[in-house]
C-alpha positions in Angstrom: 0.0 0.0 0.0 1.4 3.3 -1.1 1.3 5.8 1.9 3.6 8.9 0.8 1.0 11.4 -0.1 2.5 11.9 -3.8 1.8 8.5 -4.3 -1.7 9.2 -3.1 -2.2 11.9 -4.9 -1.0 10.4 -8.4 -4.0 7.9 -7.9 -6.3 10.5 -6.9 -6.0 12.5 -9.9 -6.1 9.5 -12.3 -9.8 9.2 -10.8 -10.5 12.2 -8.9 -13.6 12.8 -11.6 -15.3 9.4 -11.5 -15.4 8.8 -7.9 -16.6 10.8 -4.9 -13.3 11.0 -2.6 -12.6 12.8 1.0 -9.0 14.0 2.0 -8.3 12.9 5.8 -5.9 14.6 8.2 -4.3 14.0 11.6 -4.5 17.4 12.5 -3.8 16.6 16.3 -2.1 14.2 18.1 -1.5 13.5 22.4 0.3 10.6 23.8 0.9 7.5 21.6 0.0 7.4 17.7 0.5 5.3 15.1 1.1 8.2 12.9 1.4 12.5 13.6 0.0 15.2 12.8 0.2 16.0 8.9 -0.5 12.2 8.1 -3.1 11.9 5.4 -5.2 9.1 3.8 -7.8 9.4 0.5 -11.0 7.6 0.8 -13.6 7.6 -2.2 -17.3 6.5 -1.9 -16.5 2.6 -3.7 -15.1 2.0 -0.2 -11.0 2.0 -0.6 -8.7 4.0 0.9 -4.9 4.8 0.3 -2.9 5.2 2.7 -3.2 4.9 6.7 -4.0 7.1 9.4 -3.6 4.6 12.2 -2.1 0.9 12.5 -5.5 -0.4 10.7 -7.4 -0.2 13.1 -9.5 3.5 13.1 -9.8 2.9 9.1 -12.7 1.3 9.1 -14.5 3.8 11.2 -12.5 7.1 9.5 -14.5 5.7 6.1 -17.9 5.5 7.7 -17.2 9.5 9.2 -16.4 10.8 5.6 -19.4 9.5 4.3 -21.1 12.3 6.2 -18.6 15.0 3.9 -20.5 14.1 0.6 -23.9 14.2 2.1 -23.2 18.0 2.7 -19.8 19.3 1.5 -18.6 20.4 4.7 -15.5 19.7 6.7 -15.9 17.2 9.7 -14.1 16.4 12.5 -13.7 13.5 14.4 -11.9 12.4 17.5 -10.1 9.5 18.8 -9.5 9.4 22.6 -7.4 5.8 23.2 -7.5 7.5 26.8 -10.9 8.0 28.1 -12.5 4.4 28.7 -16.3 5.1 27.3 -14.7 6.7 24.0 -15.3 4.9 20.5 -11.5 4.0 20.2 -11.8 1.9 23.7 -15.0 -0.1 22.2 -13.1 -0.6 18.7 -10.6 -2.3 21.1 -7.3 0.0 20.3 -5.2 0.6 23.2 -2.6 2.7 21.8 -3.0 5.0 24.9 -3.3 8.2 22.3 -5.8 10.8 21.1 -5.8 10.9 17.2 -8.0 14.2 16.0 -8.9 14.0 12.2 -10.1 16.1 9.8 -12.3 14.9 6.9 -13.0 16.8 3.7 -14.9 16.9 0.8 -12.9 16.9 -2.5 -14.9 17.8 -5.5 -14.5 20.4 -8.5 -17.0 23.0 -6.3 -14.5 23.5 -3.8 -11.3 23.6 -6.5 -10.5 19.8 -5.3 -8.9 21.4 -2.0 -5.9 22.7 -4.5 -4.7 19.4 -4.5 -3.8 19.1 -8.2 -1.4 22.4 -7.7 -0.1 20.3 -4.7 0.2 17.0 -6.8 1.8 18.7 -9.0 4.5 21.1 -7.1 5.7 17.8 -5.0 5.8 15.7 -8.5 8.3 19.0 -9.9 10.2 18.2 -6.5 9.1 21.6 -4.8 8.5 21.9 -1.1 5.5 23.1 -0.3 3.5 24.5 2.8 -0.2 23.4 2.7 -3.2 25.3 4.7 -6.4 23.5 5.6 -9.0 25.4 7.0 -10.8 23.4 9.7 -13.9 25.1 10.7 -17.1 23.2 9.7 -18.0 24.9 6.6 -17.0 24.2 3.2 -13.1 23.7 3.0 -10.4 26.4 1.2 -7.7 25.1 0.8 -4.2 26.8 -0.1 -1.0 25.5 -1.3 1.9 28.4 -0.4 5.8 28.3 -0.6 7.7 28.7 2.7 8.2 32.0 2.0 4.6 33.2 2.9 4.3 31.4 5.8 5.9 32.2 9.6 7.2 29.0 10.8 5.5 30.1 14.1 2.2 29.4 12.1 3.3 25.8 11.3 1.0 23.5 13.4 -3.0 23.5 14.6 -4.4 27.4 15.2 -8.1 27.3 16.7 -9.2 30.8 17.4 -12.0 33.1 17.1 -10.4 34.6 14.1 -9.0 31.0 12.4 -9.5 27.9 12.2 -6.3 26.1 10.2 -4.0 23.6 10.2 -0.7 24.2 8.2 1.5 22.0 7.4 5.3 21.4 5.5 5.2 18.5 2.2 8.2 17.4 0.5 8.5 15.7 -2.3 9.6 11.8 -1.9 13.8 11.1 -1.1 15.3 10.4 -5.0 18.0 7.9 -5.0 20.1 7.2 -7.3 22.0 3.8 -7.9 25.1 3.6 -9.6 25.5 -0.4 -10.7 23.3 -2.4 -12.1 23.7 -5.8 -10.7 21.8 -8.5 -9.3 22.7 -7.0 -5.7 21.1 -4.1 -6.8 17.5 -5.6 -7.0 16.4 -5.4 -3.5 17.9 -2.0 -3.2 15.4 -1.0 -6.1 12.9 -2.6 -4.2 13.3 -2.2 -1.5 13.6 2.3 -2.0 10.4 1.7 -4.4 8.3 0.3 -1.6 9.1 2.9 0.6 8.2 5.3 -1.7 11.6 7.0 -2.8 11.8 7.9 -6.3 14.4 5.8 -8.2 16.9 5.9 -10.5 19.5 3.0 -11.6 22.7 3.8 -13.8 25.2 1.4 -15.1 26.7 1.8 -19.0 27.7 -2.0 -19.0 25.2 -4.5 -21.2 23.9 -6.7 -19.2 23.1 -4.6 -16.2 20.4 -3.1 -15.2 17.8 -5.1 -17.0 14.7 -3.8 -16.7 12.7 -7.1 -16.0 14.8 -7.1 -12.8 14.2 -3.6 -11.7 10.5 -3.1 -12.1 10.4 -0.4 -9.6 13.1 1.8 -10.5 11.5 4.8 -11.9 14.4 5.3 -14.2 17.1 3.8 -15.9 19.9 5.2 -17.4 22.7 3.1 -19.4 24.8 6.2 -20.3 28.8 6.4 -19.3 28.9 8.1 -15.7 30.9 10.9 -17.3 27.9 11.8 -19.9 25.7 12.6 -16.8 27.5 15.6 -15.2 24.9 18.0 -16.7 22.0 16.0 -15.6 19.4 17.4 -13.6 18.9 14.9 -11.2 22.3 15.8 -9.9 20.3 18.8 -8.3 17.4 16.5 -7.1 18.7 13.3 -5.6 19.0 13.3 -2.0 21.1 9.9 -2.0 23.3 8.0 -4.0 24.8 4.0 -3.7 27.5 3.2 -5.3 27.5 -0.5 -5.8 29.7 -0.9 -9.4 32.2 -3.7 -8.1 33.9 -2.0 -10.3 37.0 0.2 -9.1 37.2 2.6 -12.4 33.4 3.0 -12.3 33.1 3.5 -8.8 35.5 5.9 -9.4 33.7 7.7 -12.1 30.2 7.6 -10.1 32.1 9.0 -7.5 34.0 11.9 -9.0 30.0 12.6 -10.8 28.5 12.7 -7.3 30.6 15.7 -6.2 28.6 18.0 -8.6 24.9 16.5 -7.0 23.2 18.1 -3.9 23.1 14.3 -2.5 22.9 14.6 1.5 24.0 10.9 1.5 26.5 9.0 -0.8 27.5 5.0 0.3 30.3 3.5 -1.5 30.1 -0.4 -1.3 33.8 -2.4 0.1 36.2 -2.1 2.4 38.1 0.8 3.0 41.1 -0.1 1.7 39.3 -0.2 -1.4 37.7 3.0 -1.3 41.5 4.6 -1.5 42.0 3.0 -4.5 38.9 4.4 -6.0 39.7 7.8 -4.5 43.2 7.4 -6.4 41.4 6.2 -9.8 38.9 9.5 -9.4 41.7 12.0 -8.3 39.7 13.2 -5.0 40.8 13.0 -1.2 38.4 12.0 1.2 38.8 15.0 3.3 38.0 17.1 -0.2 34.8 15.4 -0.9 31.8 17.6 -1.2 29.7 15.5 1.2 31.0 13.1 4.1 31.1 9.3 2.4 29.6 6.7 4.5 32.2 3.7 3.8 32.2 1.0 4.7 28.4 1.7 4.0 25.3 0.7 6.2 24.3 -0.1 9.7 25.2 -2.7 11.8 21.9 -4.8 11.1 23.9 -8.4 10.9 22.9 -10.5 8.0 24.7 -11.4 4.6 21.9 -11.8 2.0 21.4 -9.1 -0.3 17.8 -8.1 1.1 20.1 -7.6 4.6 22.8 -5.8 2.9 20.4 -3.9 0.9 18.2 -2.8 4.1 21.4 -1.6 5.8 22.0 0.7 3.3 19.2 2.2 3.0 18.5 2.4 6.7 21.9 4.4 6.9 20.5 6.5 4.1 16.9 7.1 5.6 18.6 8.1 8.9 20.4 10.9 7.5 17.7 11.9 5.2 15.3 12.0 8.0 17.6 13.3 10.6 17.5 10.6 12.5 20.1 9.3 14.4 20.1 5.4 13.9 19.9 4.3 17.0 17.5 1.7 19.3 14.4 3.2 20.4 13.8 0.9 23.5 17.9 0.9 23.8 18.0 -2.8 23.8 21.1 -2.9 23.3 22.5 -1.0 26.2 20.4 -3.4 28.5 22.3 -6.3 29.5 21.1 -10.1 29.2 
């Protein structure tokens, strides 16, 4: 199930004319969640959703509440106290220990489909975008806005005699790019694709990247690394693997990468290794234009593919996130 709200929004707009849908929206959160505030699902009136709002179990229930949004037009809210022992969520049996406040909407061609084609289509042109939902119960207006026009003070839930909003931040999905096209590559490919990352795979050799192999890469490329440099997904990828086993194209993805904006760039092998492909390319490590994570991944364990694969890309999330990588229980500070 897709769940990045580009992904949901590229269905929508396929079918946004021949079914009735309704746009829902943790607006609030307190205590434990499943998911946070700015989480977003799309519902239409044949009974299917995209995307989840909770761990599966408030789904069911969120569908029957929008029902209500195309028997008037209006905005509805609805509330989800896992706290309070005579609330709905007790009786549908979640014990998260949470409140989950959702806003429901209406999207149809009377209220400009809540702007969400101009949102489809800023994140789809890789643009960040600010998005405002009004949240009083009226008929919804919508605005999509840059960061520009917005106070990050505003960012969040405002309730007030004056407004009633919720403003959020979207960005567009993380874009990797893969440099090798090898069987080892496959469940990186697929493993980025179901996590909703755009994709691309590059190798020049014949025989690599087949595209029967690599059904979810969005793109593939079998161009020399050196015929890339004025590419423009240099400018948009926000990681790169480097996964040749090859020390002259490792070398040549390498020396390519310092022109991207990549936050994240993983070179496969052993570090004695990686000097020799730092010689090949003519670059120092200390002179690179972002830090390379080598020998790449996180200590996961495992030795398939799918577990080297999953390493990578956890190390790669991590950074693209901001996360840090590490336990949240702390498990592994606690002794046996």
């Amino acid at each position: 199930m897709a769940n990045r709200i580009n992904q949901l929004l590229d269905y929508w707009n396929l079918h946004k004319d021949s079914q009735q849908w309704v746009l829902a929206t943790i607006i609030q959160t307190d205590g434990s969640s499943y998911r946070k505030a700015g989480a977003m699902m799309m519902i239409n009136d044949l009974g299917q959703y995209y995307g989840m709002l909770s761990g599966g179990c408030l789904e069911s229930d969120i569908m029957r509440q929008a029902r209500r949004c195309w028997d008037n037009g209006f905005n509805r809210i609805v509330e989800y106290d896992m706290r309070e022992e005579e609330d709905l969520a007790w009786k549908l049996g979640i014990g998260c220990g949470g409140m989950v406040k959702i806003l429901l909407q209406p999207v149809n061609n009377e209220n400009q489909y809540l702007m969400l084609t101009r949102l489809n289509q800023a994140l789809n042109e890789r643009h960040t975008v600010v998005y405002k939902q009004n949240i009083d119960l009226s008929v919804p207006k919508n605005l999509v806005l840059t960061e520009e026009q917005i106070d990050p003070l505003e960012f969040g839930l405002t309730d007030t005699a004056e407004t009633a909003c919720f403003i959020h931040k979207l960005k567009p999905a993380p874009y990797i790019a893969i440099f090798g096209g090898g069987l080892d590559a496959k469940p990186v490919v697929a493993i980025a694709a179901e996590l909703g990352w755009k994709t691309l795979l590059v190798d020049p050799r014949v025989g690599y990247a087949k595209e029967g192999y690599f059904n979810g890469a969005d793109r593939i490329e079998r161009r020399e690394f050196e015929e890339l440099v004025n590419e423009e997904f240099l400018f948009n990828i926000d990681a790169a693997l480097v996964l040749t086993h090859n020390v002259k194209l490792d070398a040549s993805a390498l020396k390519l990468l310092q022109n991207s904006n990549a936050q994240y760039i993983g070179l496969l092998g052993p570090v004695h290794r990686t000097q020799r492909v730092l010689e090949t390319a003519n670059l120092e490590l200390k002179g690179l234009t972002t830090r390379l994570a080598n020998p790449v991944g996180l200590r996961l364990g495992g030795e398939l593919p799918e577990s080297i694969a999953l390493s990578m890309l956890s190390e790669a999330h991590a950074v693209i996130e901001k996360g840090n990588a590490e336990s949240i229980s702390g498990i592994f500070n606690t002794c046996p």
